[in-house]
N, C-alpha and C positions, 0 to 999 in steps of 0.2 A: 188372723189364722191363715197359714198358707195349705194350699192343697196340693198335695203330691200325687202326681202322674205317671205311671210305668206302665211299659210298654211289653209287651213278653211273643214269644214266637207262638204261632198258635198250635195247640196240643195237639197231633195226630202222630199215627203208629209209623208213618215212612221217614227215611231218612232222605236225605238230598241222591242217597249212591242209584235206586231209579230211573231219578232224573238226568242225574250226570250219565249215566247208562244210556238214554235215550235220546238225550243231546245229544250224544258221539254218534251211535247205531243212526238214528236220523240223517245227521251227513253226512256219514260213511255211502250210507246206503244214495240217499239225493244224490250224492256225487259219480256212481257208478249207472244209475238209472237204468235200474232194474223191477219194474211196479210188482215183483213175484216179491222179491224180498223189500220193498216197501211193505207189501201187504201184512208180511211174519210180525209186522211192530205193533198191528192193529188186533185189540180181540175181535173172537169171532164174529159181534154184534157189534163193533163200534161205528158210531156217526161219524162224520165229514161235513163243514160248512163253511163254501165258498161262493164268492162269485162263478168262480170258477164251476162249477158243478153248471151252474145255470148255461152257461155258454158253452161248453164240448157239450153237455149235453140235450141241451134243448126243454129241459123238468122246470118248471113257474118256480120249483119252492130248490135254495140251494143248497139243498141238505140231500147225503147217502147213508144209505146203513146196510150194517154188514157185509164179508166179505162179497156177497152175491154182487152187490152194487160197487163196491171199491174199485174191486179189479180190472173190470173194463174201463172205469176213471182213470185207474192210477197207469192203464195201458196208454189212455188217449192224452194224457201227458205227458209222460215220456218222449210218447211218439212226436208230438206240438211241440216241444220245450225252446219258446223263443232266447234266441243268443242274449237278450238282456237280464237273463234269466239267472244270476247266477245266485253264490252260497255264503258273500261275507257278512259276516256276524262276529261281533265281541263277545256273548257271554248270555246268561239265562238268568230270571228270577223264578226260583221256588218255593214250594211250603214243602217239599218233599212228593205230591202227588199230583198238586199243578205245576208245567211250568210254561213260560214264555220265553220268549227273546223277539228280537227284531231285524229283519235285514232291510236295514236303512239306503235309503237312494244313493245318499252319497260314499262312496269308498275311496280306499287310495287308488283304488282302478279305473277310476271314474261311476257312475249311473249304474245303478242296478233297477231291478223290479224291488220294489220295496212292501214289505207288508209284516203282522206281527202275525207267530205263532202262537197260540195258546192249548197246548195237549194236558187233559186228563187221563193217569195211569188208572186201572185197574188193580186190583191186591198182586199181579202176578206182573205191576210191570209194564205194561202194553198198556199201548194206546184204548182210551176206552170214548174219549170225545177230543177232536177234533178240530177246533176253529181257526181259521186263516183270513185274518181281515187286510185289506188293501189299502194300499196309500195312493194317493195321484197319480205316480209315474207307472206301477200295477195295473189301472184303470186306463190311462194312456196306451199302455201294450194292447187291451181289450178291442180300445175303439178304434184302432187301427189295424184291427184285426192280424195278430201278428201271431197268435197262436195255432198255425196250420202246420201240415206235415210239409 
């Protein structure tokens, strides 16, 4: 007797159009470095969890929340944004309300800061959680303390 196996997309109300939404508005906005309009992607109560948080700002635990905590973040990187720092990326995976991608070390530009994104949308869209995990050459920028103004 053989057993049949399928796979199916799992059932929620969002479409990919969101995510593709927040792909683009994400590095439209990264690329202009502006943390005002960074902030607009974020609802009012969204998390942030980085290395990063722990290091501009000095907090044990590397987590922010809400705008009250964002914006002086998302000031104090901007303002840091080491030159290895840059935005190449291929492409994103979603279910429609998660999604990821990754900007890999190596480019055709050479070395970037490398780390993966993981954003949860909220029903409206915006950013509702936050995760940015690091890779080596990320961690490298760190310990060589390279994110100063």
């Amino acid at each position: 007797m053989t057993q049949e196996t399928t796979m199916a997309r799992p059932q929620n109300q969002f479409s990919n159009g969101a995510a593709d939404r927040m792909y683009q508005l994400w590095d439209e906005a990264l690329g202009r470095g502006n943390p005002r309009e960074w902030l607009t992607l974020y609802a009012e109560d969204a998390s942030l969890e980085s290395p990063l948080v722990t290091y501009l700002t000095g907090k044990k635990e590397g987590m922010i929340r809400g705008h009250r905590e964002l914006l002086p973040f998302l000031e104090k990187v901007a303002e840091r944004k080491p030159p290895l720092r840059q935005r190449s990326r291929t492409g994103y995976l979603s279910d429609g309300r998660k999604l990821m991608w990754e900007y890999p070390r190596e480019t055709p530009e050479g070395d970037q800061m490398d780390f993966l994104e993981v954003m949860e949308l909220n029903d409206d869209g915006l950013i509702q959680r936050h995760r940015v995990y690091w890779g080596w050459r990320g961690f490298d920028v760190l310990e060589r303390d390279e994110y100063h103004p």
